[in-house]
C-alpha positions in Angstrom: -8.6 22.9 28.8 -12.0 23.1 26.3 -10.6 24.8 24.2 -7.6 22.1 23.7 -9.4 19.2 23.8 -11.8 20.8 21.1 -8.7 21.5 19.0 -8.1 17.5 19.1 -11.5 17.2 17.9 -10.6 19.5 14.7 -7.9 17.8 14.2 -9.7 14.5 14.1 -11.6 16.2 11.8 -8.9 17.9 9.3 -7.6 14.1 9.4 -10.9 12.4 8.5 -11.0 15.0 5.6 -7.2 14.2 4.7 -9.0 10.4 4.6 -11.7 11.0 1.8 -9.2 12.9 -0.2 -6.9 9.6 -0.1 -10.2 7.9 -1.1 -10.1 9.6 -4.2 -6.7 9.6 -5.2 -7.0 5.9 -4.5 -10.2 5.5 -6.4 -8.6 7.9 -9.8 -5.4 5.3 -9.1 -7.4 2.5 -10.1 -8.8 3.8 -13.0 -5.2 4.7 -14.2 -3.7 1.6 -13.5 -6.5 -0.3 -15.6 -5.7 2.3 -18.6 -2.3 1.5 -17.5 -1.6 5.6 -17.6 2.1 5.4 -16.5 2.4 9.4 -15.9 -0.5 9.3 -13.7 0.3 6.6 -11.3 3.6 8.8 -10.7 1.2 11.8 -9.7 -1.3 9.4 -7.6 2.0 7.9 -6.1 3.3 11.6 -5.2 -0.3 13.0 -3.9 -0.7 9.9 -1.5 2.9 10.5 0.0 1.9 14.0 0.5 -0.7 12.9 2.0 0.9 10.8 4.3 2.9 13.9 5.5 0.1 16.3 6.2 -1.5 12.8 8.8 1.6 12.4 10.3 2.0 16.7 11.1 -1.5 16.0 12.0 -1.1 13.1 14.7 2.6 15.7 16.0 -0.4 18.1 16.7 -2.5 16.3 18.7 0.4 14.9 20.5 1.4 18.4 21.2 -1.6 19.3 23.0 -2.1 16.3 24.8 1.8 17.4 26.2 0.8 20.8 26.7 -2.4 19.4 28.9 -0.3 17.0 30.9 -1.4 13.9 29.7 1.2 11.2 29.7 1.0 9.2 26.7 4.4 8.0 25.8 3.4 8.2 21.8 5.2 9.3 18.3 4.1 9.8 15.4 4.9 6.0 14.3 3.2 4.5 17.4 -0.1 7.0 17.4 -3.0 5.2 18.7 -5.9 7.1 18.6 -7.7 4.7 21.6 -4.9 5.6 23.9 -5.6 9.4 23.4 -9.4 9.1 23.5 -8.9 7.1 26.7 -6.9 9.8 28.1 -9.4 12.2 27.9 -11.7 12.9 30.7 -15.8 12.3 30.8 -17.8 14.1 28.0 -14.8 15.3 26.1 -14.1 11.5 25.7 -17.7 11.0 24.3 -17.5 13.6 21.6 -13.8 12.6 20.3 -15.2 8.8 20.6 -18.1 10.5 18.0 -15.4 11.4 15.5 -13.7 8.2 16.2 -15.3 5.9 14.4 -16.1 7.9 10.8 -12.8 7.8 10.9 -12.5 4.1 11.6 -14.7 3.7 8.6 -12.9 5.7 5.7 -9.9 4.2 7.1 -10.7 1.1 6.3 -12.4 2.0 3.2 -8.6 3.5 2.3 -7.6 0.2 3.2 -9.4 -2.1 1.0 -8.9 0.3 -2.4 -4.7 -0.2 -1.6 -5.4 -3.7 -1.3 -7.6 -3.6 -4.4 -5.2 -1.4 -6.0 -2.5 -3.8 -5.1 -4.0 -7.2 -5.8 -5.1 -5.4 -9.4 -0.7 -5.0 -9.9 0.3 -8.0 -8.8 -2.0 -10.3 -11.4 -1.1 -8.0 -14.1 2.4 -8.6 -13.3 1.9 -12.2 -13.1 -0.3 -12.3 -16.6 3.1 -10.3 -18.0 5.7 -12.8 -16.6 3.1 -15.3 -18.1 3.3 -13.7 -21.3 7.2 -13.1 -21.3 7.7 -17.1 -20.5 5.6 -17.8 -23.2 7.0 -15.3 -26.0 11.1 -16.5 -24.9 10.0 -20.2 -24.2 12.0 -19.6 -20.9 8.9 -21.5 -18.9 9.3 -24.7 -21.7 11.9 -27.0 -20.6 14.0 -28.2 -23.8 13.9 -31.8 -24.6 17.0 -34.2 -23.4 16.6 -36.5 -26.5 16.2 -35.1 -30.2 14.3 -36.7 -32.9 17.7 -39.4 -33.6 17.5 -40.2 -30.2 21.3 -38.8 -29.6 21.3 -36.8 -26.5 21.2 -33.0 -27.3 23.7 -32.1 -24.7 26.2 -34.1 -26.2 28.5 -33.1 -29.0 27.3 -34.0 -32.2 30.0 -36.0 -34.0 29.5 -38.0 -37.7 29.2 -41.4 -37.4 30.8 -42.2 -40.1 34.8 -40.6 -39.2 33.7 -41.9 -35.7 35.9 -44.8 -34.6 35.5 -46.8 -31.5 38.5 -47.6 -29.6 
């Protein structure tokens, strides 16, 4: 049973590794998206779903030992919660995955705030384009109702003069 529990603790490990590479990519994504480097946020974009695979085979892992130790933990890959498995773990085993646990709170969140950084960096250059598109086609400028005759621009344009009332 040391020997699985120990393998967990690997795994946390592989995982916290798999972590600071996302880190980078995240950190190389920003610096593309500022140079705007088109081919390289298609590579950053494939790396970090690669990524994504290799934590998800990861967390399939550690759920497979905790089934091969017994432990009932009713968990998939898409609901892992990494409390629930360190609670599940008996006395000083608990202690040492609790140890790994939070490093790897920490780079996960530093993963976090980059996306959000990288994110938040997309969306106001998006916004400054759609600014700049409005402003270039005029499609933000509402046309006047009233031309410089005061007839109404809408209106069909007729000449006055082979205009007869009726």
């Amino acid at each position: 049973m040391e020997t699985s529990i120990h393998d967990i603790e690997t795994l946390f490990y592989k995982k916290i590794k798999i972590y600071e590479q996302l880190v980078e990519i995240c950190t190389q994504e920003k610096k593309s998206l500022e140079s705007a480097d088109i081919e390289a946020m298609w590579r950053y974009s494939d790396q970090k779903q690669k990524i994504s695979n290799r934590i998800v085979e990861i967390r399939m892992s550690i759920l497979t030992i905790l089934n091969k130790l017994g432990f009932l933990h009713g968990m998939d890959a898409t609901t892992f919660h990494t409390p629930k498995i360190i609670s599940l773990v008996p006395g000083k085993q608990r202690q040492n995955l609790q140890k790994i646990y939070v490093p790897l709170i920490m780079i996960k969140n530093r993963v976090r705030l980059l996306s959000e950084e990288n994110k938040k960096f997309v969306e106001d250059y998006l916004g400054i384009l759609d600014e700049l598109i409005g402003i270039i086609t005029n499609a933000g400028k509402p046309k006047p109702v009233y031309d410089k005759m005061s007839s109404c621009n809408g209106a069909k344009k007729t000449n006055v003069l082979l205009h007869k009332e009726v």
